[in-house]
C-alpha positions in Angstrom: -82.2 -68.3 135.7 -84.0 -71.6 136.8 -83.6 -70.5 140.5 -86.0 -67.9 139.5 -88.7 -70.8 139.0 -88.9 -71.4 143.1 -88.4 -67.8 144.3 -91.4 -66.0 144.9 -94.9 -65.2 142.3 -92.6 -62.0 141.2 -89.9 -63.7 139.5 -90.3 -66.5 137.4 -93.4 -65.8 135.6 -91.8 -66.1 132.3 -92.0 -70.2 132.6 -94.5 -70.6 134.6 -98.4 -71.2 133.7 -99.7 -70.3 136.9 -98.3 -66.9 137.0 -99.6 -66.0 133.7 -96.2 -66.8 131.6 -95.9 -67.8 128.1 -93.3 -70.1 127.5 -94.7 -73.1 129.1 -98.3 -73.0 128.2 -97.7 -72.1 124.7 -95.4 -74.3 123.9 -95.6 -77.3 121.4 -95.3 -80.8 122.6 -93.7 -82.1 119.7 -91.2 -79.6 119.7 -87.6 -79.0 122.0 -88.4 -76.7 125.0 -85.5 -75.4 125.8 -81.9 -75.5 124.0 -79.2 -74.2 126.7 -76.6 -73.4 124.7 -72.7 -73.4 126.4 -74.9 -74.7 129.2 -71.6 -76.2 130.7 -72.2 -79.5 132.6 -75.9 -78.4 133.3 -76.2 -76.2 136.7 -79.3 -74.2 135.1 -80.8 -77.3 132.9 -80.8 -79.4 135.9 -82.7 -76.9 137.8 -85.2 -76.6 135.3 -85.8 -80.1 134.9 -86.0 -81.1 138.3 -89.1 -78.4 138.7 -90.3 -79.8 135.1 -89.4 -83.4 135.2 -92.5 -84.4 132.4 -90.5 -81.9 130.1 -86.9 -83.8 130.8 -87.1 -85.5 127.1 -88.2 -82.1 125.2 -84.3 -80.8 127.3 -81.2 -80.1 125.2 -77.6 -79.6 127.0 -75.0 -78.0 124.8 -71.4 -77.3 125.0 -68.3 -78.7 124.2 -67.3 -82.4 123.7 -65.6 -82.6 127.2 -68.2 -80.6 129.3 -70.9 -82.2 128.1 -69.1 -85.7 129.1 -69.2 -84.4 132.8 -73.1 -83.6 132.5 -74.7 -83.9 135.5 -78.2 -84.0 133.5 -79.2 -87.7 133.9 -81.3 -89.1 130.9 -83.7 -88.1 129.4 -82.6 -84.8 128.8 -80.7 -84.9 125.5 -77.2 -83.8 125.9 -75.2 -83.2 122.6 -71.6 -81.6 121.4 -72.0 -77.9 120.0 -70.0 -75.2 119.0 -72.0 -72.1 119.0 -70.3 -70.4 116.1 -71.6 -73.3 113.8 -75.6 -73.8 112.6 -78.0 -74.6 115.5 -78.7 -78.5 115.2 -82.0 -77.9 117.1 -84.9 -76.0 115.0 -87.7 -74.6 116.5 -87.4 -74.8 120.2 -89.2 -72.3 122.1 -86.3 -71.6 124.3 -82.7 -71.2 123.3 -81.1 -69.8 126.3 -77.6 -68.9 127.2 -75.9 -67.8 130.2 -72.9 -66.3 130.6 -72.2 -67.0 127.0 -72.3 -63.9 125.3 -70.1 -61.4 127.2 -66.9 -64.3 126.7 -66.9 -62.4 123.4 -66.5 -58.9 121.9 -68.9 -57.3 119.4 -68.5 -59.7 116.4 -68.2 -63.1 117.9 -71.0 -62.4 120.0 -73.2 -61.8 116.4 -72.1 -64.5 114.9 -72.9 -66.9 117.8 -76.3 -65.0 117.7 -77.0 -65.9 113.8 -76.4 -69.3 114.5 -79.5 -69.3 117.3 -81.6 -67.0 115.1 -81.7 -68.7 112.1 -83.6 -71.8 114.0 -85.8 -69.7 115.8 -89.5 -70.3 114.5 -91.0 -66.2 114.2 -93.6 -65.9 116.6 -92.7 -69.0 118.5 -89.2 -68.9 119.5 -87.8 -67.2 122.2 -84.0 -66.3 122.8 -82.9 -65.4 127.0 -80.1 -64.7 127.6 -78.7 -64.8 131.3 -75.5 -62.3 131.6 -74.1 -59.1 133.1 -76.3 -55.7 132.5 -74.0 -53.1 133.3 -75.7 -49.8 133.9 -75.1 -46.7 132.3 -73.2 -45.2 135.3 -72.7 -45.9 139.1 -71.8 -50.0 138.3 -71.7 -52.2 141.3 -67.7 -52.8 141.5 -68.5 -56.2 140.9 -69.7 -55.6 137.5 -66.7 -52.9 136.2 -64.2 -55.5 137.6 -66.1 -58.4 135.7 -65.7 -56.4 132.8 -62.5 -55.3 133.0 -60.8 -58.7 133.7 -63.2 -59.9 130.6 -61.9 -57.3 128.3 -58.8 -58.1 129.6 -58.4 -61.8 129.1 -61.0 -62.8 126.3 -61.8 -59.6 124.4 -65.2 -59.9 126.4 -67.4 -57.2 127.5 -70.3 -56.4 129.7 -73.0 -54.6 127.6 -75.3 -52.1 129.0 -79.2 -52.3 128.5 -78.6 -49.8 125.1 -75.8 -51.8 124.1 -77.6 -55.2 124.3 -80.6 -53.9 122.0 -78.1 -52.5 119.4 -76.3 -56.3 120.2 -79.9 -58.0 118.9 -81.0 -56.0 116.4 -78.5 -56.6 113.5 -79.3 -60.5 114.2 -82.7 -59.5 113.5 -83.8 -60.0 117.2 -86.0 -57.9 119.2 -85.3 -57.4 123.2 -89.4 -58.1 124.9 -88.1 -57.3 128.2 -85.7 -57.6 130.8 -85.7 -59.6 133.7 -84.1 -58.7 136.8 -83.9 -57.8 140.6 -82.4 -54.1 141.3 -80.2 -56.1 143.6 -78.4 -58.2 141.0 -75.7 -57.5 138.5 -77.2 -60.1 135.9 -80.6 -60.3 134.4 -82.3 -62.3 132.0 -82.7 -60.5 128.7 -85.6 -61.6 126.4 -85.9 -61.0 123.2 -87.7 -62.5 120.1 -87.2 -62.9 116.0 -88.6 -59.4 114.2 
């Protein structure tokens, strides 16, 4: 998601000001910016914070205790133990993002870790993205049936369509605004918002 920041004016505009997005300019500054949730040891964080270095401290890093040991996030993003089937430690962020967190998991699991974001999301304010596989309705890129097969396969996981995403959200009482993505790509960002 973050490499979207330094590709061209047509991606991207989500975070940035300059291109008319919302996140950045709108946000609070006594509040997190952006929770990334199973964000591993920080691939997309670091990204982000490198092209936002005055936001670093408003930065939160979740995953488990042994990933987040290996962080490669240097201080003063915050960087904290979560399971995502538990409460959200972090209230009113503007951002809770999560990629490639949501299709580890079938139906069920994947509302549940969805309750635990919404219920710290701040109506109006807080935004959820999430950065996974969109399969289409037909004609899938082979990449993204054999991603889901070997998911349903090995984890119970899944690759939603576009339809299947919106049902996904709305019983956690989420919204989809839009989603984000090149035609050329298999994953898109999917953002959606507290009803």
């Amino acid at each position: 998601m973050f490499q979207l920041l330094r590709s061209p004016p047509s991606r991207g505009r989500i975070l940035q000001p300059r291109h008319g997005g919302r996140i950045l300019e709108t946000s609070h500054e006594d509040t997190p910016l952006v929770v990334d949730i199973g964000g591993n040891i920080g691939h997309d964080m670091e990204r982000f914070r490198q092209a936002h270095t005055e936001n670093a401290s408003r930065l939160y890093l979740q995953d488990r205790p042994e990933v987040i040991k290996l962080s490669k996030c240097p201080d003063p993003v915050n960087k904290m133990s979560y399971d995502f089937f538990n409460p959200q430690p972090i209230k009113g962020s503007r951002v809770y993002y999560m990629h490639g967190v949501l299709h580890d998991w079938s139906d069920e699991p994947a509302r549940k870790i969805l309750a635990m974001q919404r219920d710290t999301m701040t109506t109006g304010y807080g935004t959820l993205l999430v950065h996974d596989h969109i399969a289409p309705r037909e004609f899938a890129h082979p990449h993204t049936t054999a991603y889901d097969l070997t998911m349903m396969v090995m984890v119970a996981g899944t690759d939603w369509t576009e339809m299947q995403w919106e049902e996904l959200l709305r019983p956690e009482g989420s919204k989809m605004v839009k989603i984000w993505k090149s035609a050329l790509a298999v994953q898109g960002i999917i953002e959606a918002e507290l009803v």
